[in-house]
C-alpha distance (Angstrom), angle and dihedral (degrees) to the residues before:
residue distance angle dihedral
X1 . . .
X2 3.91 . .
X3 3.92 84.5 .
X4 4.11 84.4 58.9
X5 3.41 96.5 42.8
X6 4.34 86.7 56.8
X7 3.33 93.0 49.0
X8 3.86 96.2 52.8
X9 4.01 87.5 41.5
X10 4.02 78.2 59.3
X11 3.35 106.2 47.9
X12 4.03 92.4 47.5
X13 4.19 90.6 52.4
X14 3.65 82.7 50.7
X15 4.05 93.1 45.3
X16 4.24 83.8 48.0
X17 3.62 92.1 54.1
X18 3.89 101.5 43.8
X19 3.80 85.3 55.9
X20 3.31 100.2 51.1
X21 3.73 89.3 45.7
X22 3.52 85.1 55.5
X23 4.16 90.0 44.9
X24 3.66 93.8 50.4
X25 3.86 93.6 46.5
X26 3.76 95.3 48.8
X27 4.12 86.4 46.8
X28 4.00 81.8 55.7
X29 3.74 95.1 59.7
X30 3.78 91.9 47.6
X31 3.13 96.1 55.9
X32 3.89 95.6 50.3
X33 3.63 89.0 39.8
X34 3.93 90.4 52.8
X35 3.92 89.4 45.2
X36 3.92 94.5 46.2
X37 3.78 87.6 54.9
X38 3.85 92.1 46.0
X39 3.41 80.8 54.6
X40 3.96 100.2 50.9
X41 3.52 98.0 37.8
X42 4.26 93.1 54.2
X43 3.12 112.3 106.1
X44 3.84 100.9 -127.1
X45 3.96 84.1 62.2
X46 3.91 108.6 97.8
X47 3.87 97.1 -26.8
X48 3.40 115.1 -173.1
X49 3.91 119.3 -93.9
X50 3.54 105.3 173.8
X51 3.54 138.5 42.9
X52 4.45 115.7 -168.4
X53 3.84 115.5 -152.1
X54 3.38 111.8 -162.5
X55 4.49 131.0 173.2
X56 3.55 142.7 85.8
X57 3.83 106.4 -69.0
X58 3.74 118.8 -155.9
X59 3.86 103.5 120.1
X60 4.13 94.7 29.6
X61 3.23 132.4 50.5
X62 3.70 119.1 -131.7
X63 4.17 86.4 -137.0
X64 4.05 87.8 55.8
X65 4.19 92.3 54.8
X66 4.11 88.0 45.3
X67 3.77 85.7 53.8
X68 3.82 98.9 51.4
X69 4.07 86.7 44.2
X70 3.24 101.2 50.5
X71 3.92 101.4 62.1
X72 4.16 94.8 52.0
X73 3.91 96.3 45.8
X74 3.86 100.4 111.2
X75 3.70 125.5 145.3
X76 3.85 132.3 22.3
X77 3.91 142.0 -57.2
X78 3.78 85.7 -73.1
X79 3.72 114.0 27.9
X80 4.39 88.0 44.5
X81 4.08 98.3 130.3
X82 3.79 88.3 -123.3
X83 4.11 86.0 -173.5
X84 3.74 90.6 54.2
X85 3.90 93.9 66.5
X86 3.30 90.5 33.9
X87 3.78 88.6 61.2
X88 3.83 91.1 38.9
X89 3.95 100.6 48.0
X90 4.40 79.8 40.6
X91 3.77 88.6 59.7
X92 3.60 91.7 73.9
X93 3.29 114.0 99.6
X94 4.19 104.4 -132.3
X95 3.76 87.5 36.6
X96 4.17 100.7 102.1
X97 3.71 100.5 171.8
X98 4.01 135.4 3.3
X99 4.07 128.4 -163.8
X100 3.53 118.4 -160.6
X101 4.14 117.2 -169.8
X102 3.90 121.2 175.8
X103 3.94 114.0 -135.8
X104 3.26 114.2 -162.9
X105 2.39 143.9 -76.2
X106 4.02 112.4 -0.6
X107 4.33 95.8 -3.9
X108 3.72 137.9 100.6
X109 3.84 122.5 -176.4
X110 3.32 129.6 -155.6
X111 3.62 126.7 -167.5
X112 3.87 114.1 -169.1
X113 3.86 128.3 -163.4
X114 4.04 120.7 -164.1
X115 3.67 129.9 -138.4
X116 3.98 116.8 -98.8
X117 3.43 117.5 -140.8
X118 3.15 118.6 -139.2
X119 4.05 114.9 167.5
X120 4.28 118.5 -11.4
X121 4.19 120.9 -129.6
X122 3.96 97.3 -165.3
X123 3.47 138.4 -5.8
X124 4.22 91.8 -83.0
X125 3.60 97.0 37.1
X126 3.40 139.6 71.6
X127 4.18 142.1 170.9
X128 3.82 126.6 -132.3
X129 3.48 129.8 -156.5
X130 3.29 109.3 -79.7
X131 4.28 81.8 49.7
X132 3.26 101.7 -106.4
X133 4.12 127.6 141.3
X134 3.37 128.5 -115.7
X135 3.95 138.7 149.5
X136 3.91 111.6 -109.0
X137 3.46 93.5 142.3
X138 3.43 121.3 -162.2
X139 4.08 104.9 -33.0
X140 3.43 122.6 -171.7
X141 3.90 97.8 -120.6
X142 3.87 89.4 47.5
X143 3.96 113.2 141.4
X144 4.04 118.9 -125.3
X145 4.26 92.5 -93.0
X146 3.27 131.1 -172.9
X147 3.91 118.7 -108.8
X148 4.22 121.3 -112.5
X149 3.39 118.5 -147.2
X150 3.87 120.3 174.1
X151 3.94 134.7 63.0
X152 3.55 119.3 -19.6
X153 4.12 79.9 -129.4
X154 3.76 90.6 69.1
X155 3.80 97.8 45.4
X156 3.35 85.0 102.0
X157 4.07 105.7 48.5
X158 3.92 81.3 44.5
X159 3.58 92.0 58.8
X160 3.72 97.2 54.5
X161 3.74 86.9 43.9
X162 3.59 90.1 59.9
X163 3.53 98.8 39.0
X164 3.49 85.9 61.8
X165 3.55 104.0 45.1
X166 3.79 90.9 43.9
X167 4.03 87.8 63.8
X168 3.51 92.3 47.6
X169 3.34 90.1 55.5
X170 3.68 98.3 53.6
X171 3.55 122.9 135.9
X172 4.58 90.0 10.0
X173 3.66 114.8 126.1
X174 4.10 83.8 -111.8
X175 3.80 136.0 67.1
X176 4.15 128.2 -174.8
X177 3.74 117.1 -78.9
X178 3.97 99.3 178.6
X179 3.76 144.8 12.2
X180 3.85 113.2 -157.9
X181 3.68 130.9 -166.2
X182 3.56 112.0 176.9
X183 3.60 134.6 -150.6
X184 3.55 94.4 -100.6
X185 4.17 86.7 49.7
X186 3.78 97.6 -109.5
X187 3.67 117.6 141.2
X188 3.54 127.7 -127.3
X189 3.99 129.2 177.3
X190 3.67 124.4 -165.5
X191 4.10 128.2 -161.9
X192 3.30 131.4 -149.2
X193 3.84 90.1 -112.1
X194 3.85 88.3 66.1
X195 4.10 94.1 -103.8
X196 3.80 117.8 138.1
X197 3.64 120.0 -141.4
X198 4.17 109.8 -151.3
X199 3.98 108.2 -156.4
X200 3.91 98.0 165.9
X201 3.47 125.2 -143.6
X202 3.88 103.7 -66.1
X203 3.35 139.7 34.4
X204 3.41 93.0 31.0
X205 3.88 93.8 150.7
X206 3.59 92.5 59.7
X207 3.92 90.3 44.7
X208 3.63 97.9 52.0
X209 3.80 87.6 42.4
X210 3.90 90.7 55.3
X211 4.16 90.8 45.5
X212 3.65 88.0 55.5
X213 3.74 99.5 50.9
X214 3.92 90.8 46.1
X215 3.50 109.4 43.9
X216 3.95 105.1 72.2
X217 4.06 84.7 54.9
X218 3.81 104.7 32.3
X219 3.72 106.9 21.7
X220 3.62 117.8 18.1
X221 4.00 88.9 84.6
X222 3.77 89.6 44.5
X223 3.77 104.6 48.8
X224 3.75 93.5 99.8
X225 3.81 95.2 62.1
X226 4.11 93.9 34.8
X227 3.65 117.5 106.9
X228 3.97 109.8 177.7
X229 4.12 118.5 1.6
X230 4.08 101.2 -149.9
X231 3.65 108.4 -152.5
X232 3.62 101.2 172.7
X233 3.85 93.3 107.6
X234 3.58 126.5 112.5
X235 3.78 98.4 -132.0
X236 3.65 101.4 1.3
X237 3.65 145.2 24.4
X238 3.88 140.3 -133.8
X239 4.02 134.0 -121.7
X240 3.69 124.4 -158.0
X241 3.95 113.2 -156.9
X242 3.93 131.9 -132.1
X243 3.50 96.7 -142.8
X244 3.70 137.2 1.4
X245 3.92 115.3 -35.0
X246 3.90 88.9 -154.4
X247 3.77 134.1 -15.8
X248 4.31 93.5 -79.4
X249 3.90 94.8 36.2
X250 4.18 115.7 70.4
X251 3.70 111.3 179.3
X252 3.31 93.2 -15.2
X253 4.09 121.4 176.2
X254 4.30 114.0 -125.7
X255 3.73 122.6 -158.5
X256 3.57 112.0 -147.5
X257 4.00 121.6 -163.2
X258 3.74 108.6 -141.3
């Protein structure tokens, strides 16, 4: 029985020490672990050196992004807050979209898209293409656009409308000068020529759709003498002259089918 109880008294010393063996090596790799880390996250381990701009610049200059970078680039190749200069380089207002990759092992690129324009709603504010807001203000390089006037809730449905029309339109002697939604949601569209395109308040899909498809035959000859273009028909639309239609006819208001 006493030899037993020795060999049990053994067996737990050697259970102790295999533990703390175990303890003690599992302390070890902590520590290095904590120290390699130390190591990584320090600043003066693979800092970055060089920062890529890349895009089409015609609104931006490539100096202006550099300068909003340059003040929020803290840390290393992998501790950088990539969302930070995102957010900075974002802030501007003709900046749409920005990428940011790390290369290793010292490299950040940054691809930058601009902001089209696309139609302006004041003298600070313009709309892009996918009808969204922003403040470009009046830029030097800014395109003749059209003006929006409406609910900043349509910008985007008068976009698309415009987009449309604007192709349609391609290669007349006449472009879009305004898009109007009105308070009481009726769409209007004004050329450059001074005629006013009536779509209503409904429908105006369909509408649009049937002004497109007749105005190369039925219009585009016309569109000097054409006053207002009524498109709140079902099947058709109406034209009211300038100036006499024929010798017996002054002003006088045509239904087209269509």
């Amino acid at each position: 029985m006493y030899q037993d109880y020795r060999n049990r008294e053994r067996r737990g010393r050697r259970g102790i020490g295999s533990r703390l063996r175990v303890f003690l090596f599992l302390c070890g790799l902590l520590t290095i672990a904590v120290l390699l880390a130390a190591k990584i996250l320090s600043n003066e381990t693979l800092p970055i050196r060089s920062v890529q701009i890349g895009g089409v610049f015609y609104y931006v200059e490539a100096e202006e992004v550099k300068q909003r970078i340059a003040p929020v680039i803290q840390g290393n190749f992998f501790t950088v807050n990539i969302e930070e200069i995102q957010h900075s380089v974002r802030s501007h207002p003709w900046i749409e979209k920005v990428t940011i990759h790390r290369v290793w092992p010292d490299t950040l690129r940054v691809y930058v898209v601009e902001q089209t324009p696309v139609a302006q709603v004041s003298k600070q504010e313009l709309v892009n293409d996918k009808g969204q807001r922003f403040a470009g203000g009046l830029h030097a390089r800014l395109p003749d656009l059209p003006a929006f006037t409406g609910p900043e809730e349509y910008y985007p449905a008068m976009t698309r409308k415009y987009l449309a029309l604007k192709k349609a339109l391609a290669g007349q002697q006449v472009r879009v000068r305004k898009v109007e939604v009105t308070p009481r949601r009726a769409w209007k569209i004004l050329l450059s020529n001074g005629v006013l395109i009536k779509l209503g308040r409904k429908d105006i899909d369909q509408r649009l759709a049937r002004l497109i498809r007749v105005y190369p035959g039925a219009l585009s000859g016309r569109i000097s003498s054409i006053q207002v273009i009524d498109m709140r028909y079902t099947n058709g639309f109406a034209v009211k002259w300038k100036r006499k239609w024929n010798s017996g006819d002054k002003n006088k208001n045509i239904a087209f089918g269509g």
